[in-house]
C-alpha positions in Angstrom: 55.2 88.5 178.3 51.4 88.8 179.1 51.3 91.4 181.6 52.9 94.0 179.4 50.8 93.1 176.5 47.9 93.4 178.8 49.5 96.9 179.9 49.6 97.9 176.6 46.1 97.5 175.8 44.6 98.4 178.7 46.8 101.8 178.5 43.4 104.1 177.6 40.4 102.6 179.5 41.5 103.0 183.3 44.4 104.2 185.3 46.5 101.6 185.8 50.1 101.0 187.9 52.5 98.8 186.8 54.7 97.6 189.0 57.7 94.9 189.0 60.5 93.7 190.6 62.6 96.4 188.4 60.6 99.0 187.9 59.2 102.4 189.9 57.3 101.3 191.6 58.9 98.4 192.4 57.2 95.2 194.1 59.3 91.7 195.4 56.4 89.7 195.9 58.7 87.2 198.2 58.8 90.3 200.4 55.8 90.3 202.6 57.2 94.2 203.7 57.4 94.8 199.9 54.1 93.9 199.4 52.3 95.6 202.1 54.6 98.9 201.6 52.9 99.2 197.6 49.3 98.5 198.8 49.7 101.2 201.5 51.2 103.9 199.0 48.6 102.9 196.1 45.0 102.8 196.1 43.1 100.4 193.7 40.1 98.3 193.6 41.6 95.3 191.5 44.6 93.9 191.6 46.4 91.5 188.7 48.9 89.1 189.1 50.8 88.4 186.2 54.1 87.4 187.5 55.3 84.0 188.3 58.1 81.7 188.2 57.5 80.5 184.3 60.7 78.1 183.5 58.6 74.5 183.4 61.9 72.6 183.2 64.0 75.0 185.5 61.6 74.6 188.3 61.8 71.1 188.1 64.8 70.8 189.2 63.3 72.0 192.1 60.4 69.7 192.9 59.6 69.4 196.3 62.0 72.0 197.3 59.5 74.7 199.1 62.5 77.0 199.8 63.4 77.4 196.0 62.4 80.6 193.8 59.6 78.5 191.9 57.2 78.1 195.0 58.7 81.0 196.8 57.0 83.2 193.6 54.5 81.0 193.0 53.1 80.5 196.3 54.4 82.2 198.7 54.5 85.4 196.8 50.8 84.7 196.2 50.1 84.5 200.0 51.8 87.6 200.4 49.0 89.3 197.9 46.3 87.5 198.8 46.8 88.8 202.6 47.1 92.5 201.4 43.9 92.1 199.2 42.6 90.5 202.0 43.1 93.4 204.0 42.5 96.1 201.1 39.1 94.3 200.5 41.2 94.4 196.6 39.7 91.9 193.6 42.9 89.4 192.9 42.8 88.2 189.6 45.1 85.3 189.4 46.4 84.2 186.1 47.3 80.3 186.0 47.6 77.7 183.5 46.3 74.4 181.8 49.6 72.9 183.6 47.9 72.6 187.0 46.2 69.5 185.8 47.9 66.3 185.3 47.3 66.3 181.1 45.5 62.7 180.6 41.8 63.2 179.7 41.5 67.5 178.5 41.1 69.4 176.8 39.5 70.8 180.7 37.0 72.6 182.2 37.2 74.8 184.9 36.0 72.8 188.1 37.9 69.4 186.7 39.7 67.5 189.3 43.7 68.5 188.7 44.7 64.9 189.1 44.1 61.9 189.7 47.9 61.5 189.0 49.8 64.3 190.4 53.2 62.8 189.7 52.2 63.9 185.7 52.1 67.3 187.0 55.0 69.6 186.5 56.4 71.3 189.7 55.6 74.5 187.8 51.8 73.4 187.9 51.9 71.6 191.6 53.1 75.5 192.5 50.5 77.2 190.2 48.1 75.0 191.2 48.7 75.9 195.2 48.5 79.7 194.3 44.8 78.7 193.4 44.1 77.5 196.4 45.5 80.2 198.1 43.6 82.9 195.8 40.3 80.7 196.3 40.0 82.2 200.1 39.2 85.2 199.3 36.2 86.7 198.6 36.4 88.6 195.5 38.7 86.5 193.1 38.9 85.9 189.4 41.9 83.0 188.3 42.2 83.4 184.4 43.3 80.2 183.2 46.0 80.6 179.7 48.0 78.0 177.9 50.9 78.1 175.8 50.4 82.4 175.2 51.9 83.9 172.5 52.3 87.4 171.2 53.2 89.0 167.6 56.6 90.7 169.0 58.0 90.5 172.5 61.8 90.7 173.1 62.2 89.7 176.8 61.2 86.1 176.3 60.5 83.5 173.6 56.8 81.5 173.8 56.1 78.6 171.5 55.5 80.0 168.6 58.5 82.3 167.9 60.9 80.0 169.1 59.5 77.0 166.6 59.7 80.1 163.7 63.4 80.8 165.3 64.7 77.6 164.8 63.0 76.8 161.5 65.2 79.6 160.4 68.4 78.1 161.8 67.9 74.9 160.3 67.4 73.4 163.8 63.6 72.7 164.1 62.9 69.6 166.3 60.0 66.9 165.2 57.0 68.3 166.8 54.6 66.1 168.8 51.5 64.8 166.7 49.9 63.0 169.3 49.8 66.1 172.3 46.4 68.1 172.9 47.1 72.0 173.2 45.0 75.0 173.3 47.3 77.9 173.0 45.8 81.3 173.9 46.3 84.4 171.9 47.6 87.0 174.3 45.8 89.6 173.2 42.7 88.2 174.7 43.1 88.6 177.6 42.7 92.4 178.1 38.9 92.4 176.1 38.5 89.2 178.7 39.4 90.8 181.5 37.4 93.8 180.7 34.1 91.8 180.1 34.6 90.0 183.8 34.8 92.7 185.2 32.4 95.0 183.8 30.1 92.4 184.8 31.7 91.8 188.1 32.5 88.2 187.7 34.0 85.5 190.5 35.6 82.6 190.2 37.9 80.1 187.7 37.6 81.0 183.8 39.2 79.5 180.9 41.0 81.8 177.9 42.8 80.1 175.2 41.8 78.5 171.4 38.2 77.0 171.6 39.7 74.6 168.6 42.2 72.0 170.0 45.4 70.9 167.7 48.3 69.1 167.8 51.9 71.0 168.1 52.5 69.6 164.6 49.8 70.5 162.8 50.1 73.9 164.5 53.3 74.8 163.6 53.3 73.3 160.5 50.5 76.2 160.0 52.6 78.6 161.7 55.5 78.0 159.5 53.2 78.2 156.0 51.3 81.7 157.1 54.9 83.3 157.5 56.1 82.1 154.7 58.4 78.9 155.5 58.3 75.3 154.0 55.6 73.3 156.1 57.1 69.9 154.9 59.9 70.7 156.9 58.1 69.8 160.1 58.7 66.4 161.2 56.1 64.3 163.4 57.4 63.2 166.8 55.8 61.5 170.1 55.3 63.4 173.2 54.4 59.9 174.8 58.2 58.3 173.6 59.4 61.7 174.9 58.5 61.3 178.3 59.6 57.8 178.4 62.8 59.1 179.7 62.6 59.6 182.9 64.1 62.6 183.7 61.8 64.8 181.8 59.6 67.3 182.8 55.9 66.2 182.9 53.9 68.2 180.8 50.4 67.5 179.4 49.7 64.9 176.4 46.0 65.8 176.2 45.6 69.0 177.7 43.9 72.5 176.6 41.3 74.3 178.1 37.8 74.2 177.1 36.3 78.2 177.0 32.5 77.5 177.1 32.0 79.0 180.3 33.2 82.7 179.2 31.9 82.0 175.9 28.5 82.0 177.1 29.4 85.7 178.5 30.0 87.2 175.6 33.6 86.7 174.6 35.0 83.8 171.8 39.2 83.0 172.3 40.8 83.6 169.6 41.6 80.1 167.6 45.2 79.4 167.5 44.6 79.3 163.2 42.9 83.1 163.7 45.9 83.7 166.5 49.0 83.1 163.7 46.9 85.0 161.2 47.1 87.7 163.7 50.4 87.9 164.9 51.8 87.5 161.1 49.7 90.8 160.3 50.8 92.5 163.7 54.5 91.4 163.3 54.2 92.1 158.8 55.7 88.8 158.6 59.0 89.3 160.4 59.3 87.1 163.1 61.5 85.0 160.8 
């Protein structure tokens, strides 16, 4: 869902090679002979790692399981990279998430702690998070830092956004939290970003996503209105009743990611109001 987008964009300013587990060339980063078979066919100076095992609640269900396909991609596929970069003297760029950190005091900066309370991390982010740490050894490294992307049209997977304005049309909408801190990031960010940190030849952990903060429920309640829908149709629900139950996923209540650091580069995040503005213009209003 990002890495095309990026692909997409980035089309005209530099040759790039896409590669996936499908395509030609093809790539199974769980494969550490996959790996080091495309980094000895292709030459490149950077590469960027979009792929990962996504599913936050599917990859629950497999915490503390180091053989299942959520830390096999996540971290063990990132190990396999990180050695061939390693050896390739090849940038990584890593991209990660707000998830890695355990969601009680963001929105977060770049070099805040991830806990103190890991069990209010996600599996998804414990796996994320050790992909950083893996990525960190090196010595040319960027990790790009999203949260919640979304994207005007995309038909391989639903993000926030278009599956809220889904079932708004079906009559299904769930209440949406009014007391959870989010900073979703525009997808079509991240290729300008990327361009500017490495046109200036950048190291390190950056945050990318809405410099404004909001609450799922005023957020899609905006998100509804722009595309034309009813806004008093949202309802107001508790992400802190939510995960009362005990076999929910963790996710963050006050999360988000605060962007000062490549603001003072050069480049503002979109704001998630900006962001649905965007995507309703891009999609002509038809994602419902």
């Amino acid at each position: 869902m990002v890495g095309s987008r990026f692909a997409q964009l980035w089309q005209n300013k530099t040759q790039l090679i896409s590669a996936d587990l499908s395509s030609t060339p093809s790539i199974d980063l769980t494969k550490k002979g996959s790996v080091q078979e495309f980094f000895n066919t292709y030459e490149f100076e950077t590469a960027i790692l979009f792929s990962a095992f996504t599913d936050v609640d599917q990859a629950e269900l497999q915490r503390n399981d180091k053989n299942g396909s959520c830390w096999k991609i996540n971290v063990d596929g990132v190990r396999n990279v990180a050695k061939s970069c390693k050896e390739k003297k090849v940038k990584l760029i890593f991209i990660s998430t707000d998830f890695v950190f355990d969601g009680q005091n963001g929105p977060y900066k770049e070099d805040d702690s991830a806990g103190p309370n890991m069990d209010q991390v996600s599996w998804y982010g414990i796996s994320k998070l050790e992909g950083e740490k893996i990525v960190e050894e090196l010595e040319d490294f960027i990790i790009l830092r999203i949260s919640y992307p979304y994207r005007a049209y995309f038909q391989g997977k639903e993000d926030f956004f278009k599956k809220s304005l889904s079932l708004y049309s079906e009559n299904k909408l769930y209440p949406m939290f009014d007391d959870q801190t989010m900073t979703p990031t525009f997808i079509d960010d991240v290729a300008p970003a990327l361009q500017l940190l490495l046109e200036s030849d950048r190291k390190g952990v950056f945050h990318l996503a809405s410099p404004t903060p909001g609450t799922p429920y005023e957020i899609i309640k905006n998100l509804i209105k722009t595309f034309g829908g009813d806004p008093k149709v949202v309802e107001k629900g508790s992400i802190i009743e939510f995960l009362k139950n005990g076999d929910k996923t963790p996710r963050p209540v006050k999360g988000g990611l605060i962007v000062d650091k490549i603001e003072k580069l050069g480049f503002v995040p979109t704001s998630w109001k900006k962001g649905i503005e965007q995507i309703y213009i891009q999609s002509k209003g038809k994602l419902i």
